[in-house]
C-alpha positions, 0 to 999 in steps of 0.5 A: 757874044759880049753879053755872054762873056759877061755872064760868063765872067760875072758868073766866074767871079761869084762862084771864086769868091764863093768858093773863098768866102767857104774858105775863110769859113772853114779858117775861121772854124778851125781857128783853135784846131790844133795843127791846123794851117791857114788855107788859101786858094790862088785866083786865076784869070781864066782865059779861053781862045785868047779872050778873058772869061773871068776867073779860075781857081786852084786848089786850096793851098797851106801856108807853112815854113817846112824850114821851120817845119823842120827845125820844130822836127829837130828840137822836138826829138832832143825834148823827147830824149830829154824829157825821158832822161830827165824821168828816169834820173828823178826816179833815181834821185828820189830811190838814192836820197837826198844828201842833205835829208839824212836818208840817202846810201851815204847816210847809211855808210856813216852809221855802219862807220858810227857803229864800228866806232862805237864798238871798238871802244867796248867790245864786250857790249852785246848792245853795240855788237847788235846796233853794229850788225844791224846798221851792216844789214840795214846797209848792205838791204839799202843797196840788195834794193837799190840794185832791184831798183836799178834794174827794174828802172832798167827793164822798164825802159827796155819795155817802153822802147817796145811800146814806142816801136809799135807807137812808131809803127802805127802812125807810119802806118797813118803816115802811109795811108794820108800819102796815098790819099795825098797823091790820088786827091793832087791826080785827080785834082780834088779838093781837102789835099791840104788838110790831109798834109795837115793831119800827116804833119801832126804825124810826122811831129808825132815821130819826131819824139819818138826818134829822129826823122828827117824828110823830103817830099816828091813831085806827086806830094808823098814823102818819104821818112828816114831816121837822120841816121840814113835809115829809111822808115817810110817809101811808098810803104812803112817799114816797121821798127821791132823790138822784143823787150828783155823778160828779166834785167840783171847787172850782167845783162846788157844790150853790149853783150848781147843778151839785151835785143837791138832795135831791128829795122828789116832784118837790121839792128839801128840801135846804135843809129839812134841819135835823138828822141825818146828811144834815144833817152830810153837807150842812154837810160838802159845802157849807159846812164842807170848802168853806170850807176850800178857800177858805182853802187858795185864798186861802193860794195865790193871795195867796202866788202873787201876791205873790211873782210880782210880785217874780219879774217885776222880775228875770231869770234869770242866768246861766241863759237863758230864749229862751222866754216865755209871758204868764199873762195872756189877753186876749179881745179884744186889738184892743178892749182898751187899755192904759195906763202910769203912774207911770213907764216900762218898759224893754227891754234885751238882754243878752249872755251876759257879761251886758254890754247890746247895746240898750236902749229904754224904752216910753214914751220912746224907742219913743213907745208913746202911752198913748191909745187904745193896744190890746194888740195896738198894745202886741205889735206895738210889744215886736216891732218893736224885739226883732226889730229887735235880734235878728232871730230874735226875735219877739213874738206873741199865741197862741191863748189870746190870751197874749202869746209871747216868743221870743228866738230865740238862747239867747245873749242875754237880754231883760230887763223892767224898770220905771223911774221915768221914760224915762231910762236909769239911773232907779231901778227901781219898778213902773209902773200898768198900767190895762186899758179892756175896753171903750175908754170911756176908764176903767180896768176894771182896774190892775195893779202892775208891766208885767211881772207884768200880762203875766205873762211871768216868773211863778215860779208859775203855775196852768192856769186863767184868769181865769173866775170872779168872787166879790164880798165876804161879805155878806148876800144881800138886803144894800143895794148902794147903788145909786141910779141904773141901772149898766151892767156889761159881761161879756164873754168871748171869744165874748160881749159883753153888759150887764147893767143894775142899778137901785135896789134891786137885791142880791146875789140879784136880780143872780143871778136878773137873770144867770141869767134872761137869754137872753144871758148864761145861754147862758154865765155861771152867777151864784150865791149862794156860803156863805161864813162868815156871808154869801155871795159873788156867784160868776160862773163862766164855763161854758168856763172861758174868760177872762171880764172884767167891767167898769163902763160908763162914764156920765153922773154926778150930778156931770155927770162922765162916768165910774163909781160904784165899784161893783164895787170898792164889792162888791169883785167881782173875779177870785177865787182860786178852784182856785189850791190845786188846780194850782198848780205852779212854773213847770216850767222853773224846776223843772227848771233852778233856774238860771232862777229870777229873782233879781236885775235889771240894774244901772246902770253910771254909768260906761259909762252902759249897764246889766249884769247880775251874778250875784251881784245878790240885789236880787229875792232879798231882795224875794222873802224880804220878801214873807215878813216882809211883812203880806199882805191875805187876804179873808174865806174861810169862818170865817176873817175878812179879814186883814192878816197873815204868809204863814206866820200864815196858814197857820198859823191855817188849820191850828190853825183846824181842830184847834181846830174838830175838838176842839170837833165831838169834844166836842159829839159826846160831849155828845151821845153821852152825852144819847142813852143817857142817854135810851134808858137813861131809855127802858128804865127806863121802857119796858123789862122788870124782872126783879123786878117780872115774877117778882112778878107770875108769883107773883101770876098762878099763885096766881090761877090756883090760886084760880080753879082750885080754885073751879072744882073745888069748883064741878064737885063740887057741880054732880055732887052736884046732877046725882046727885041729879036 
């Protein structure tokens, strides 16, 4: 019986140290193989009814850290999320310009400052008047492209998080399968369980890119995959990330308004769950990074915009003759709406083409335009009456998009606008307050500087969208707005009128939920929590893109006085800048015929008592060059703060904001690069095959081999010897 255990053992011990040498074999084999893990088997003595009979072996085994495993998990998500960040703020470097190469969005500020310089110390030069509107074009064409490209960039990353989903859902699926075959080889005690988890490793380091996953494994060797935010993408079956990209990405379209899809995970939306990865880069990237770029090329254009159109709209185009004009301004209810003037007087004058006067008339003065209860439409009808009066052919209207038409009628006269200090003729020019009542309650909803700039009927730059989108200032979403005691606000467009009561308590986002829960005024406006920096702006959009005005009912104060809290101006809700970059353009025909740019205003001859216009007058020209040299207000827009400072400053920190934020993303990321293969080399030393110690082991396996070997033949020879004998 003893002969036989030995066989048995010796048997045993060949067949282990087979079994290992195949072993170090295929370790060996793979030493090169990406993700592969060093497999060993543990060796058992085997031992039946209390009596040895050699040795038994488990299952091969992967010797793997999984805390190290995990921490790979963890740097490889911020790699992915950095790395696409980092792609995509490259690409806007390299769109906006370097700031020392003379080709960035800044540069092209200092040539239009150059310009206006230049033409205000010769006005008459018909050379400088086309260098002058060819650098505002070459400019406002500069940010058109821009903006495009933003919002290409935009919709690129949208398309991309589309394609991670399916990527992510695919190796999910991988992922599923290998756990089924995993949990059915351990049953059935099978061979190669190791390198399948091998291949469901390199999977899972796959996904950890794409978005971050956590893991835990259960008895039976599955394991089940949720996003570190508690979303559970894979138990027992996947469950599949969907993603509809956007077909068009626009400024005004975002995921915070809800015009951009989430990221849904059976039935619900994680994009806000989202914490690292590629997705996470790609959801920073579209909707708060290349955004808050936009903003900041918005507010760089509708500051420039309105500062100089102001100045442009106190001067006329002479020599060249406008027979034409079209207000900027639409009102949407004209026969509601009223108008008041203070702080002076507006003046219309006709002039002929030797710029000598033919009539002049001041509003308030002479045409007896009575500040009370005044409409827009009382206000056309008064500038028609005396134009047509004085030129027959002339006519002033309101149009379909409720803006007001100037038609002179005779390309040999000139209508001139100009604000004065008071009703009589020869008073100083200055620029009168025109206050605008949507709602006839007797309170000014809004103020404007200058009776021509609020009609907006002499712009130098001029933009194809109205004024249907309101943003308040950066603040906290749940921030005390200081509200006492109920305020009515009245929103109104030109196909709805309705209010909107807020009480005590109210924030920003209890003001999107109150909008956007209400029968009425969800039919057309769409509230929403814009991010903005560290806060967030209240965005009201008016879906048709039609004008929109937004006003504070008037009421009863604590003081007994009857009129309004501030409250808008407290929140700073106003008309906002938002598309201005996109289309804004120089007036085309300005464009096409430099002569019609404003560049002086008419002057008083104290000798005749009547006002001329002179060619050589630069007095808007100069005003038009100060606004350069000037200190503009800029709001809050994305990482850059609310500021007081130069056009061309600007622009410029806009364009070194970027470079320095493209260097900083640039070293991150190569930190981070760094961190993951300091960890997956950490892993393979760990994990991976040494040459070295698997040729010692071969060693030791084939001289075990060869003892086992030669104890079973010595063994075999006494058991013949025994059977001759019998």
């Amino acid at each position: 019986m003893a002969l036989i255990t030995g066989l048995t053992s010796a048997l045993s011990g060949m067949h282990a140290a087979q079994t290992q040498i195949s072993l170090v074999s295929n370790n060996l084999a793979n030493v090169d193989t990406e993700g592969y893990t060093r497999k060993t088997v543990q060796q058992l003595s085997n031992v039946v009814a209390g009596f040895g009979v050699g040795v038994k072996l488990a299952n091969a085994d992967r010797k793997v850290d999984q805390s190290l495993l995990r921490s790979y998990l963890t740097a490889n998500s911020l790699d992915g999320n950095l790395d696409r960040t980092y792609d995509y703020l490259s690409k806007m470097d390299n769109l906006i310009g370097s700031p020392s190469n003379g080709n960035s969005i800044a540069t092209d500020v200092a040539n239009m400052q150059s310009s206006f310089e230049t033409l205000a110390t010769d006005v008459t030069s018909s050379a400088n008047r086309y260098s002058l509107v060819s650098d505002a074009a070459s400019l406002a064409s500069r940010l058109n492209t821009l903006s495009k490209e933003i919002q290409s960039l935009r919709g690129d990353a949208d398309l991309q998080i589309q394609e991670i989903c399916n990527t992510i859902n695919t190796k999910l699926d991988t992922i599923s399968n290998l756990n089924n075959q995993i949990v059915k080889y351990r049953a059935l005690g099978y061979d190669g369980a190791a390198d399948l988890e091998d291949q469901r490793d390199e999977a899972l380091k796959s996904i950890s890119n794409y978005i971050d996953i956590s893991y835990y494994t259960r008895d039976n060797g599955e394991i089940v995959i949720q996003t570190t935010g508690g979303v559970s993408l894979l138990d027992r079956e996947a469950h599949r990330l969907e993603h509809s990209a956007v077909a068009r990405a626009a400024t005004d379209i975002s995921y915070a308004n809800g015009n951009i899809n989430g990221i849904m995970v059976d039935g619900v939306d994680i994009t806000n769950t989202v914490k690292n990865g590629q997705i996470k880069g790609l959801i920073d990237v579209r909707d708060n990074i290349l955004p808050s770029m936009q903003t900041q090329l918005d507010e760089l254009a509708g500051v420039m915009k309105d500062a100089l159109n102001d100045i442009h709209n106190q001067g006329v185009s002479y020599p060249g003759v406008v027979i034409g004009y079209e207000g900027t301004r639409s009102f949407i209810n004209p026969n509601v709406q009223t108008v008041s003037i203070s702080g002076g007087d507006v003046r219309f004058s006709i002039f002929d083409t030797a710029g000598e006067q033919v009539a002049t008339a001041s509003l308030l003065g002479d045409l007896k335009f009575n500040n009370t209860n005044r409409t827009v439409s009382d206000l056309v009808q008064t500038m028609h009456n005396w134009v047509h009066q004085n030129l027959p052919n002339a006519s002033v209207s309101l149009n379909e998009n409720g803006r007001v038409s100037i038609d002179v009628g005779d390309s040999s006269y000139y209508l001139t606008i100009m604000d004065t200090q008071t009703s009589t003729i020869g008073s100083a020019q200055t620029s009168v307050t025109v206050s605008l009542d949507n709602n006839q309650d007797d309170v000014a909803d809004r103020n404007f500087s200058g009776f021509s700039s609020f009609l907006g009927i002499n712009d130098l730059f001029v933009t194809s969208t109205k004024d249907y989108i309101y943003e308040s200032n950066v603040m906290g979403a749940n921030s005390n707005l200081g509200i006492k005691s109920p305020i009515t606000l009245n929103i109104a467009t030109t196909t709805l009128n309705a209010e909107l009561v807020l009480s005590a308590g109210d924030t920003l986002q209890s003001i999107v939920n109150k909008i956007n829960d209400d029968d009425v005024l969800k039919t057309e406006i769409k509230a929403s929590l814009v991010p903005n920096g560290n806060g967030y702006m209240l965005q009201l959009v008016n879906s048709s893109g039609e004008q929109m005005e937004i006003s504070e009912k008037a009421q009863v104060l604590p003081s007994g006085e009857t009129g309004i809290t501030g409250f808008l101006s407290r929140i700073g809700l106003g008309v906002s800048h938002c598309n201005t970059a996109s289309n804004i353009q120089v007036r085309e025909d300005i464009r096409v015929n430099p002569n019609l740019l404003s560049v002086g205003s008419p002057e008083f001859n104290v000798n005749t008592g009547k006002y001329n216009l002179n060619d050589g007058n630069n007095n808007v020209a100069n005003k038009m060059a100060k606004v350069f040299a000037d200190e503009q207000t800029f709001g809050q827009s994305g990482s850059l703060s609310k500021v007081t400072t130069t056009l061309a400053d600007y622009a410029s920190t806009f364009v070194g904001n970027i470079a320095s934020r493209t260097n900083a993303s640039s070293t991150d990321k190569e930190y981070q690069d760094g961190l993951v293969s300091s960890l997956a080399n950490k892993q393979a030393l760990n994990s991976g095959v040494d040459s070295d110690e698997e040729l010692a082991n071969l060693i030791v396996y084939q001289q075990s081999y060869a003892a086992c070997a030669q104890v079973w033949s010595a063994t075999r020879e006494l058991v013949d010897i025994l059977f001759n004998a019998l």
